[in-house]
DOTORMAR-323602 format. One record per residue (C-alpha): x, y, z negated. Coordinates in Angstrom, 3 decimals. Layout:
BEGIN
@px->X; py->Y; pz->Z
...
This chain:
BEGIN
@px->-45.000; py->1.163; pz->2.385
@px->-43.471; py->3.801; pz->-0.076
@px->-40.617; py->5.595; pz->0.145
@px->-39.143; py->2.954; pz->-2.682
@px->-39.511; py->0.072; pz->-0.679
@px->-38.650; py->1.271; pz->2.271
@px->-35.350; py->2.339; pz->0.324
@px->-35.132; py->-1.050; pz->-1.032
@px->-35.457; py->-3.200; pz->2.188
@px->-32.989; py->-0.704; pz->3.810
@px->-29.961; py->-1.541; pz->1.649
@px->-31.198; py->-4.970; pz->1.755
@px->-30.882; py->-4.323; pz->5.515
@px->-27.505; py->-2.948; pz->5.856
@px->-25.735; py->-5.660; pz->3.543
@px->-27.701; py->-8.538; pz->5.862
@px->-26.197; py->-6.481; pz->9.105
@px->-22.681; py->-6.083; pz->7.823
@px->-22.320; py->-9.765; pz->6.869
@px->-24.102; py->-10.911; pz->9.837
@px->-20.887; py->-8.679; pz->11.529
@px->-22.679; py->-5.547; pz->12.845
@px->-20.030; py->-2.906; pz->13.094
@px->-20.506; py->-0.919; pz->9.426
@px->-21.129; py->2.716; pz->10.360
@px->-23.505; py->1.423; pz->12.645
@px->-25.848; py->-0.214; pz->10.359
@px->-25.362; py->2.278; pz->7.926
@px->-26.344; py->4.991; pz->10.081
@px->-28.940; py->3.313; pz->12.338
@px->-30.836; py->1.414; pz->9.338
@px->-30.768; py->4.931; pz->7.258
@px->-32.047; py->7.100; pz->10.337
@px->-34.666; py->4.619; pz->11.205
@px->-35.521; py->4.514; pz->7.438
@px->-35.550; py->8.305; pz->7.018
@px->-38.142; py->8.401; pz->10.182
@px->-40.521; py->5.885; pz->8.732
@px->-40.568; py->7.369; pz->5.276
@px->-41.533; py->11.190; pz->6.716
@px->-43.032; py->9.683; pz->10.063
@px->-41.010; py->12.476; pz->11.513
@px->-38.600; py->12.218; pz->14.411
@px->-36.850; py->15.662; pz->14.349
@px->-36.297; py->15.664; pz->10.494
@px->-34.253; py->12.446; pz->11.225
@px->-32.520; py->13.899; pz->13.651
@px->-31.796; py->17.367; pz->11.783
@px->-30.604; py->15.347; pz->8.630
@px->-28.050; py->13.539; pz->11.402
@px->-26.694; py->16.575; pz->12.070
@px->-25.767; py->18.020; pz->9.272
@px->-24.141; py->14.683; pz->8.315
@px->-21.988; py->14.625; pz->11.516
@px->-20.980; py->18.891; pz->10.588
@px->-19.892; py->17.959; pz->7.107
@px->-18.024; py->15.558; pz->7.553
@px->-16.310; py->17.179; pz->10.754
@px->-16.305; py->20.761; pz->9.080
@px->-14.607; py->19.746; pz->5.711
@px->-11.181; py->20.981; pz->5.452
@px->-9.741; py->17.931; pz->3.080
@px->-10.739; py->15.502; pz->6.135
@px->-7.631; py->16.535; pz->7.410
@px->-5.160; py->14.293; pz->4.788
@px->-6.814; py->11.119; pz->6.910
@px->-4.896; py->11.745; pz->10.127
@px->-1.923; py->13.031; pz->8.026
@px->-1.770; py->10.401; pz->5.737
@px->-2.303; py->7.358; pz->7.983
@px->-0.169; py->9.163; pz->10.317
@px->3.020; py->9.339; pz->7.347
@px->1.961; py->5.891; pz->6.588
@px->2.456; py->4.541; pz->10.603
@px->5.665; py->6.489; pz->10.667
@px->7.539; py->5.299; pz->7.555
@px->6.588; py->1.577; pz->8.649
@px->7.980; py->1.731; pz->11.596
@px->10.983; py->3.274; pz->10.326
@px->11.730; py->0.152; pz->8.182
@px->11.701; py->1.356; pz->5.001
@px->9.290; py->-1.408; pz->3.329
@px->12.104; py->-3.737; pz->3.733
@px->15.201; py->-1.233; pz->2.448
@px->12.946; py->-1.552; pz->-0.617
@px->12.339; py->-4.899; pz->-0.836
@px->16.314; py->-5.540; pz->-0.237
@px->16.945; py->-3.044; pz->-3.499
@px->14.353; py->-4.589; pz->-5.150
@px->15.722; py->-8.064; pz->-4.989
@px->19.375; py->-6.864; pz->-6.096
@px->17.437; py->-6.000; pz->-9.216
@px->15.595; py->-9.386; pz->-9.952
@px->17.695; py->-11.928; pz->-7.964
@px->18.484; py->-14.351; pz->-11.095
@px->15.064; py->-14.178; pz->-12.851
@px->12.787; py->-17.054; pz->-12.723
@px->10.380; py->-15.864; pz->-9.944
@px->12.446; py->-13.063; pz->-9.113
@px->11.964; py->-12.418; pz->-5.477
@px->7.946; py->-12.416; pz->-6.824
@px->9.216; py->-9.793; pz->-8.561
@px->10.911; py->-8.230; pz->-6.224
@px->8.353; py->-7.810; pz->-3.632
@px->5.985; py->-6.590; pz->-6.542
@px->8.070; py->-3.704; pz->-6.903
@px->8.455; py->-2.902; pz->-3.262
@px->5.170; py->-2.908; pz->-2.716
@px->4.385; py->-0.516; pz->-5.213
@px->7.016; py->1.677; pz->-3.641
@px->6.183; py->1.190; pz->-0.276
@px->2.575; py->1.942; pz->-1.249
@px->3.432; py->4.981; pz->-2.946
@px->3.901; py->6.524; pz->1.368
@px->1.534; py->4.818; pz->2.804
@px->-1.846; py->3.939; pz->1.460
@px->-2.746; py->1.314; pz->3.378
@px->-2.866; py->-2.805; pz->1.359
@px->-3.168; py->-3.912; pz->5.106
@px->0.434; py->-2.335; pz->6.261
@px->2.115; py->-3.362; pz->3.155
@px->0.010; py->-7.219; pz->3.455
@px->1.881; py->-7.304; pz->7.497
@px->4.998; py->-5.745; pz->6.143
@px->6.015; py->-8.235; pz->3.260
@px->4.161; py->-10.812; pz->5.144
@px->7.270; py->-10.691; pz->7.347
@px->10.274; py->-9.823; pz->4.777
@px->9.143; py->-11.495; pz->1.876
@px->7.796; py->-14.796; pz->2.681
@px->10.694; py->-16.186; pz->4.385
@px->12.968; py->-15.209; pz->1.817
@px->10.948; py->-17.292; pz->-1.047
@px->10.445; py->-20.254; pz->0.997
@px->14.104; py->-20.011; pz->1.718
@px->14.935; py->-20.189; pz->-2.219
@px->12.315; py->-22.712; pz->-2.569
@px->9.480; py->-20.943; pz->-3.869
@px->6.153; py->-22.974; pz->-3.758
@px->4.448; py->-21.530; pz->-0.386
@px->1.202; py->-20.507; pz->-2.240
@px->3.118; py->-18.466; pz->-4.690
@px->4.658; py->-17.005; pz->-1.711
@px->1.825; py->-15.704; pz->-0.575
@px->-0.102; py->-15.127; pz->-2.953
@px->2.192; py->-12.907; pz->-4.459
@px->2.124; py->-10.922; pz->-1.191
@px->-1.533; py->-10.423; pz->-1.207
@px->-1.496; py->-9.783; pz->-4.795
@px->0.671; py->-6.693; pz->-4.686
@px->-0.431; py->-5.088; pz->-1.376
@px->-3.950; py->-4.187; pz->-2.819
@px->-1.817; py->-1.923; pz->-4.425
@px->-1.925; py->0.389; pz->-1.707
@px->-5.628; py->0.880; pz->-1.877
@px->-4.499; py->2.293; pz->-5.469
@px->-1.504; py->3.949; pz->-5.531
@px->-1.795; py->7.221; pz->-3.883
@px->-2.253; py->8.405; pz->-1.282
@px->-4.786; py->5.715; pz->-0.898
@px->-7.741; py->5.673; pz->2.264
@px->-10.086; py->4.569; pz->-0.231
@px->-9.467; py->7.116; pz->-3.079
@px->-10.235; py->9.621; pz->0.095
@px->-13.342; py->7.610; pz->1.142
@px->-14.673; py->7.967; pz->-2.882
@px->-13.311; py->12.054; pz->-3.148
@px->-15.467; py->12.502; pz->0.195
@px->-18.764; py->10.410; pz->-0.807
@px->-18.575; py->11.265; pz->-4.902
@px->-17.720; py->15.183; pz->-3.661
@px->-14.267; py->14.914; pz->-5.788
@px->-10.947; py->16.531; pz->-5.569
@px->-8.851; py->14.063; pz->-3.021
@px->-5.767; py->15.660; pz->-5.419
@px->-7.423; py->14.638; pz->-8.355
@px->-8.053; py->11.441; pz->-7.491
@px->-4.629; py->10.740; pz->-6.139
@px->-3.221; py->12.086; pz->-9.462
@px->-5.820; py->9.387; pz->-11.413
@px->-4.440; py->6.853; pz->-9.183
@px->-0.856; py->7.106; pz->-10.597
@px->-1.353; py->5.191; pz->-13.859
@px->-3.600; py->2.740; pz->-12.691
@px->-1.502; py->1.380; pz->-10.147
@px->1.452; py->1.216; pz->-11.947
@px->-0.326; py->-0.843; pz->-14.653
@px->-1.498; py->-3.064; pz->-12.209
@px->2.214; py->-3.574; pz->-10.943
@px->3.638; py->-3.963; pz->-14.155
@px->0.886; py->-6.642; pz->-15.201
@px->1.776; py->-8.316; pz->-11.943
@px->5.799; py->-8.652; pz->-13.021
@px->4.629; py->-10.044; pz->-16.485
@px->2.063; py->-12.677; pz->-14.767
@px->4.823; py->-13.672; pz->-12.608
@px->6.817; py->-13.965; pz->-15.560
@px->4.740; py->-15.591; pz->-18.084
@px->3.776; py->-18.264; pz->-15.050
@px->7.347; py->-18.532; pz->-14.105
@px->7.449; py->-20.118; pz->-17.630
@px->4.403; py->-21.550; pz->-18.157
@px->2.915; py->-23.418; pz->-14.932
@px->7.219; py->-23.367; pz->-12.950
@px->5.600; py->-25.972; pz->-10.408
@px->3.769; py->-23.375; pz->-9.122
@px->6.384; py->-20.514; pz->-9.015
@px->9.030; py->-22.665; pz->-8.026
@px->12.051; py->-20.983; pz->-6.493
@px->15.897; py->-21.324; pz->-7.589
@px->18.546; py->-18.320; pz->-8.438
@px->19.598; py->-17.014; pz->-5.742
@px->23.588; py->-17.302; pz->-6.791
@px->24.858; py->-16.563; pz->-2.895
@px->22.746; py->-13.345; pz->-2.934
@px->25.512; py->-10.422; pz->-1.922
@px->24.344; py->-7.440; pz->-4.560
@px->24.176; py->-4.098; pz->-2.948
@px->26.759; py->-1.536; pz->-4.079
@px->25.357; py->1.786; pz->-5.671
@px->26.036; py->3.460; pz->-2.670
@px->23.732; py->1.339; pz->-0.516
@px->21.036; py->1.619; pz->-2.922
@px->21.035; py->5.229; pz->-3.301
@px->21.015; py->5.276; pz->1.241
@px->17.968; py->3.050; pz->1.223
@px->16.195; py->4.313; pz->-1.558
@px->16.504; py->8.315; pz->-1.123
@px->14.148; py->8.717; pz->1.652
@px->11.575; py->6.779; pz->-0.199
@px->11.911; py->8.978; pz->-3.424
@px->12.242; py->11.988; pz->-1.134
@px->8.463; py->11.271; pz->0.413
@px->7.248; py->10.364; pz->-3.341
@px->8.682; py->13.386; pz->-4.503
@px->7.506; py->15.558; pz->-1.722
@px->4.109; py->14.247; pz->-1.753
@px->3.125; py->13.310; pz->-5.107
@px->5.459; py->16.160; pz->-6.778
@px->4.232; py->18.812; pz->-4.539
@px->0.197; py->17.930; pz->-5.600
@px->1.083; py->17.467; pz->-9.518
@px->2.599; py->20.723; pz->-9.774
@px->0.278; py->22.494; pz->-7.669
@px->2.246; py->23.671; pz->-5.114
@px->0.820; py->22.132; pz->-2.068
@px->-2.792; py->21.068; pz->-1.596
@px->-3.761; py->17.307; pz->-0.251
@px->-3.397; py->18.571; pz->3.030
@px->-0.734; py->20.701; pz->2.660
@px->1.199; py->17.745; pz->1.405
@px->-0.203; py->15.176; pz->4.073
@px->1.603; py->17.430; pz->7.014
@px->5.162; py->17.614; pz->4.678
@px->4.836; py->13.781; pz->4.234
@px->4.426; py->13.684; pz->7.727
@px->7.358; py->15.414; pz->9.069
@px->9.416; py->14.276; pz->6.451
@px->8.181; py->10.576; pz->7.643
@px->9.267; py->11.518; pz->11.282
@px->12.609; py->13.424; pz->10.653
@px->13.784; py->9.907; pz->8.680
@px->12.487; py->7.837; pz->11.422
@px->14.438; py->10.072; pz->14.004
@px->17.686; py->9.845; pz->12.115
@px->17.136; py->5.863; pz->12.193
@px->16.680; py->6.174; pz->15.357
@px->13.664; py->4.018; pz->14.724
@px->11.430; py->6.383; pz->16.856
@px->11.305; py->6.960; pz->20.535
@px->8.170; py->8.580; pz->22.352
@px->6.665; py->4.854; pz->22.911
@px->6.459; py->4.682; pz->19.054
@px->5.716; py->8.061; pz->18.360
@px->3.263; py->8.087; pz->20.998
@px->1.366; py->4.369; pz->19.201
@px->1.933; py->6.046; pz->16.082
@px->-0.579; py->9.198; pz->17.746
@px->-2.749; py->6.842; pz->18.936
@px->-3.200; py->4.144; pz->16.098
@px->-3.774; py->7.660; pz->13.731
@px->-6.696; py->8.425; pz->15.791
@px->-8.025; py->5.319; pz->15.924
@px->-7.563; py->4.918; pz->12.451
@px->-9.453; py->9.036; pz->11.781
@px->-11.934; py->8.072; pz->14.467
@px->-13.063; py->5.015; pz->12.334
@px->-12.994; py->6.992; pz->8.923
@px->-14.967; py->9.720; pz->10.198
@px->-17.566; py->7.604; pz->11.516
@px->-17.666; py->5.603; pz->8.210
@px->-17.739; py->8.970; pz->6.047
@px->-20.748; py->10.422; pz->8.209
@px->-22.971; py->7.090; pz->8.291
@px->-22.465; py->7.434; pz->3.919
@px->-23.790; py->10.870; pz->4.435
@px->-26.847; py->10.712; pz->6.207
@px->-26.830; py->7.313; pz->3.944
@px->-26.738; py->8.940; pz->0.722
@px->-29.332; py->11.297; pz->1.904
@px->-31.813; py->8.396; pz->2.938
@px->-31.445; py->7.417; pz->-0.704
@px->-32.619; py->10.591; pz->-2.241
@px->-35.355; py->10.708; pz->-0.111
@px->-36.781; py->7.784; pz->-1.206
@px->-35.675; py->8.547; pz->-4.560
@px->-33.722; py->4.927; pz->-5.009
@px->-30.802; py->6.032; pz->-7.179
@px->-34.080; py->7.963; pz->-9.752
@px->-35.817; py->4.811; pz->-9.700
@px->-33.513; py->3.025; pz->-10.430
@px->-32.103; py->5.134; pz->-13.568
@px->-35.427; py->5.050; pz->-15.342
@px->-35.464; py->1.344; pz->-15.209
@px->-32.537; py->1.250; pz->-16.910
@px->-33.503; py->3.958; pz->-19.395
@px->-36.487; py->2.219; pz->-19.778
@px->-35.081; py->-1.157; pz->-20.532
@px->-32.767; py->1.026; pz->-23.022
@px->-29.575; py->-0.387; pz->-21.224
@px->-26.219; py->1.224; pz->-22.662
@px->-23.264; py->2.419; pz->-21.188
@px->-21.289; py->-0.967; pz->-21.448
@px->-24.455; py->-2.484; pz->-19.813
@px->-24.386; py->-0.333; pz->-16.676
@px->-20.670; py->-1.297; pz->-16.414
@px->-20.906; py->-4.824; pz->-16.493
@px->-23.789; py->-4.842; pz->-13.612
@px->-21.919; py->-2.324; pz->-11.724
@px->-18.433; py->-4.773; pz->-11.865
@px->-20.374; py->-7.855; pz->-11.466
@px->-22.140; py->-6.160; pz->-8.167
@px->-19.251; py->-4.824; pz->-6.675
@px->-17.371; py->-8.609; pz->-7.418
@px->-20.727; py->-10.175; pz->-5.628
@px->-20.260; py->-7.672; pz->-2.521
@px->-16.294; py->-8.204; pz->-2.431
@px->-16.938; py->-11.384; pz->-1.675
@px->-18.820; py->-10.891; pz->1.582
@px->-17.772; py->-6.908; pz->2.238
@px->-14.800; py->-4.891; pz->2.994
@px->-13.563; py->-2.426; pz->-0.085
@px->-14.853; py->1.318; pz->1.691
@px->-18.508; py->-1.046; pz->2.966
@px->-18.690; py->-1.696; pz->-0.741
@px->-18.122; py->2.208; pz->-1.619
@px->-20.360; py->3.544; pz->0.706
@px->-23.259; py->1.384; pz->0.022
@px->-23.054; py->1.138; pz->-4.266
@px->-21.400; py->4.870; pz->-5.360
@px->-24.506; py->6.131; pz->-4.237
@px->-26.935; py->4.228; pz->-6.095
@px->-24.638; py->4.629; pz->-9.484
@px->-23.278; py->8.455; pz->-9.204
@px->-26.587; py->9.401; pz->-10.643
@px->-26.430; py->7.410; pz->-13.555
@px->-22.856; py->7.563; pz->-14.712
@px->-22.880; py->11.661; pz->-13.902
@px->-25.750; py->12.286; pz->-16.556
@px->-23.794; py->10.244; pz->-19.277
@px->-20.963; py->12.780; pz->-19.466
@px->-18.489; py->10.677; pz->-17.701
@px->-15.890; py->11.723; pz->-15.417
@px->-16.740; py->11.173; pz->-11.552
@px->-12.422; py->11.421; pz->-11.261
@px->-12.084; py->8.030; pz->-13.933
@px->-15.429; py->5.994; pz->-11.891
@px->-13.681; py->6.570; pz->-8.631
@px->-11.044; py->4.370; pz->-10.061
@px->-12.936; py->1.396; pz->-11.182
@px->-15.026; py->1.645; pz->-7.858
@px->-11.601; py->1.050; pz->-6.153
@px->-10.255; py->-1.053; pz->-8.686
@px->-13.319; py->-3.181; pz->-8.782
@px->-13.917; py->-3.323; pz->-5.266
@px->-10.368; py->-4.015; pz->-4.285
@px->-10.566; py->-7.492; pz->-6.323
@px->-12.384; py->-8.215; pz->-2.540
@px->-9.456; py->-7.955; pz->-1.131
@px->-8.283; py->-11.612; pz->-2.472
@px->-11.667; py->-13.869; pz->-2.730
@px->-13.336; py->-15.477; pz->0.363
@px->-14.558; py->-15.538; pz->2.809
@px->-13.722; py->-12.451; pz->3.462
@px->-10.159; py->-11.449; pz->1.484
@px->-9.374; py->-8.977; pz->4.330
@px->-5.434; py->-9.018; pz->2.734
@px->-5.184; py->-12.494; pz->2.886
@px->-6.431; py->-13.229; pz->6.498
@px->-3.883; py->-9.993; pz->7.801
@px->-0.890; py->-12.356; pz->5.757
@px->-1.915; py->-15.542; pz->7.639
@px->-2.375; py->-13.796; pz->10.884
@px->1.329; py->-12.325; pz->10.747
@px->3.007; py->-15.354; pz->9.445
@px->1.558; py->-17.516; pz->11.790
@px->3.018; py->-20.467; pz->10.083
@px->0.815; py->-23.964; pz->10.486
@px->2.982; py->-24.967; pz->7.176
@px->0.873; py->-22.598; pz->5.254
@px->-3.138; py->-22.794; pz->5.664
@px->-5.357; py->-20.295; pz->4.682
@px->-6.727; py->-21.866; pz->2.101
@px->-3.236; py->-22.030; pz->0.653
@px->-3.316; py->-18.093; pz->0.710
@px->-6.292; py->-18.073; pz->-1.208
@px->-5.152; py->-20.146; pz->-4.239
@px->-1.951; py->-18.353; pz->-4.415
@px->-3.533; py->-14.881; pz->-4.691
@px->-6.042; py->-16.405; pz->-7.372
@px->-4.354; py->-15.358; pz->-10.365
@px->-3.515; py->-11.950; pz->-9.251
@px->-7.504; py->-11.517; pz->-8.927
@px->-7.329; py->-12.264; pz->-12.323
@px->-4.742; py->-10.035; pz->-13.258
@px->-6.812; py->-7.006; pz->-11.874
@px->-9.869; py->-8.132; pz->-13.522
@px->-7.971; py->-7.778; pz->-16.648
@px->-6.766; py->-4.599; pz->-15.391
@px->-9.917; py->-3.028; pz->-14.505
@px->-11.680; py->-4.062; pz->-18.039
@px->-9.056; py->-2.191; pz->-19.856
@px->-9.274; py->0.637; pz->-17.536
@px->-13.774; py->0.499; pz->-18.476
@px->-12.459; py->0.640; pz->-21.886
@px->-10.189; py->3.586; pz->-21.983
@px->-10.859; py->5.729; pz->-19.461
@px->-7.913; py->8.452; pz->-20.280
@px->-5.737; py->5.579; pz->-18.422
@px->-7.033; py->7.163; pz->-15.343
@px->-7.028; py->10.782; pz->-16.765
@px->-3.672; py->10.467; pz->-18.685
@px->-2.259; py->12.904; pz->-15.663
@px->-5.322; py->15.242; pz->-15.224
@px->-5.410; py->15.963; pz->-18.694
């Protein structure tokens, strides 16, 4: 066989092994190894090109905003400050037609804002949300849905896992891409409050929900305790990257003691919880690092077969356009989020595309964002909607089925889809901050 079709039946291969549930670094890294071997019939080069995949992923110096980031993220969970937000945020929209929707919108684009993680903020509002619009009569599938609409938004928002997974494989700036991720998100959140509007109007049998007159409003004093540590890690983190005056990881390790100093003077954190929090970080790292090193020796099994060439002058050939190559790539990485989790879906297709967006002048920074974007959609569609099975694992609630979850998040799948084709069509969205 050539090196082509050996390339071919290997990413053939690893999609086939994922779905079938084979743990994801493994069949990256086993299929591409193997792969590598047969197309040079040589052992030792397989084995050298393992190597240096395993040292750059362990020698690079930006690794090291995984463990502080996910670390922050554990911290400021546990210290409870999802649900100060979600309390402010409902003081705000308690008399609006789909208001605690709202509400819990808004908090999750806070909450996501110091953590990064769609999963945390899917467990977190699975818990303080829910009950509160089932309480007020909201239809249970706009409950939830709403929930597993908004907490993709902390795959977006930096400081975002995945925006770290793209820097790493797409060799970009993990500041730059946080930066990118600003707008983006915050689109996506505001789109979110007008959906929830416009439906609250338009389809009100499937908002449902009633004012919530006996709500006690929070006094400006309350706000301003529950809200300044929150702005204090935005500020801290995001502020100290925008103006330059702490690098990624420089401003991972301030998050991070920030995180702990608020969670010690909640007196949310003991040494049991600090010592899960340790543990669940380098779980978390352990995981990431063995993702990010099966992409690498990945990435190099393509470019020795010379996949990602091969398949650029068959599109050159076939005189395919810019807008062309978009629509594939969205309607691929749709296909895949269907049956794949968001970083197996970046690891396996930003390799096969870098090669032909990079030539056509584009920014790397604005592609990482519609990879995300794009592959987040995944998130909400079976069977696999990894944010919607986390929601009906923590609410446990035989009153809601997860096919209920599904339906509900429908619409906000459509909302990013909107969201991501306007992004495709005016890329300094993404840039607005870089530039």
């Amino acid at each position: 066989m050539t090196p082509i079709e050996i390339g071919l039946i290997s990413v053939v291969a690893i999609v086939l092994l994922i779905y079938l549930g084979v743990y994801i670094p493994v069949a990256l890294g086993v299929v591409s190894f193997v792969s590598i071997w047969f197309m040079r019939d040589n052992f030792t080069l397989a084995m050298n090109l393992l190597k240096i995949a395993v040292g750059d992923s362990v020698m690079e110096y930006t690794f090291a905003t995984i463990p502080l980031f996910t670390f922050m993220g554990l911290v400021v969970s546990k210290a409870g400050l999802g649900s100060d937000v979600y309390e402010v945020m409902s003081t705000g929209f308690r008399k609006v037609t789909g208001g605690i929707g709202m509400a819990t919108v808004g908090a999750n684009a806070i909450f996501a804002a110091v953590t990064g993680s769609s999963i945390a903020s899917a467990s977190v509002f699975a818990k303080v949300s829910v009950p509160q619009m089932l309480k007020y009569d909201y239809n249970p599938r706009f409950a939830v849905g709403v929930v597993a609409g908004s907490s993709v938004l902390g795959m977006i928002i930096p400081p975002s896992a995945m925006l770290i997974i793209y820097s790493f494989v797409a060799e970009q700036s993990v500041g730059d891409m946080f930066l990118a991720g600003v707008v983006p998100g915050l689109m996506l959140a505001v789109a979110y409050v007008g959906a929830i509007f416009v439906m609250g109007r338009l389809t009100p049998k499937f908002v449902g929900g009633r004012p919530a007159d006996e709500f006690q409003p929070l006094s400006w004093g309350e706000i301003a305790i529950k809200t300044l540590p929150v702005v204090a890690l935005i500020v801290i983190v995001l502020g100290g990257i925008y103006t330059g005056w702490l690098t990624p990881v420089e401003a991972g390790a301030a998050g991070s003691l920030v995180g702990l100093l608020i969670a010690l003077l909640r007196r949310r954190m003991n040494l049991r919880t600090f010592w899960e929090a340790l543990l669940e970080t380098g779980h978390i790292t352990a995981a990431i690092l063995f993702l990010i090193t099966a992409a690498s020796i990945y990435s190099r099994m393509l470019g020795l077969a010379g996949l990602p060439n091969e398949l650029g002058d068959i599109l050159a050939n076939s005189q395919v356009g810019f807008f062309q190559i978009m629509v594939i790539y969205v309607i691929l990485m749709l296909f895949l989020g269907t049956l794949l989790d968001t970083a197996s879906i970046i690891l396996i297709v930003v390799p096969l595309f870098l090669p032909l967006v990079e030539p056509m002048g584009l920014s790397l920074v604005w592609f990482g964002i519609i990879t995300v974007v794009g592959a987040e959609i995944g998130l909400l569609t079976p069977p696999l909607g990894i944010s919607c099975f986390v929601i009906k694992a923590t609410l446990n609630d035989d009153r809601i089925s997860l096919k209920d979850v599904f339906l509900g998040a429908l619409p906000f799948a459509a909302v990013m889809l909107v969201v991501l084709i306007l992004l495709i069509r005016f890329p300094a969205l993404s840039l607005a901050i870089l530039n």
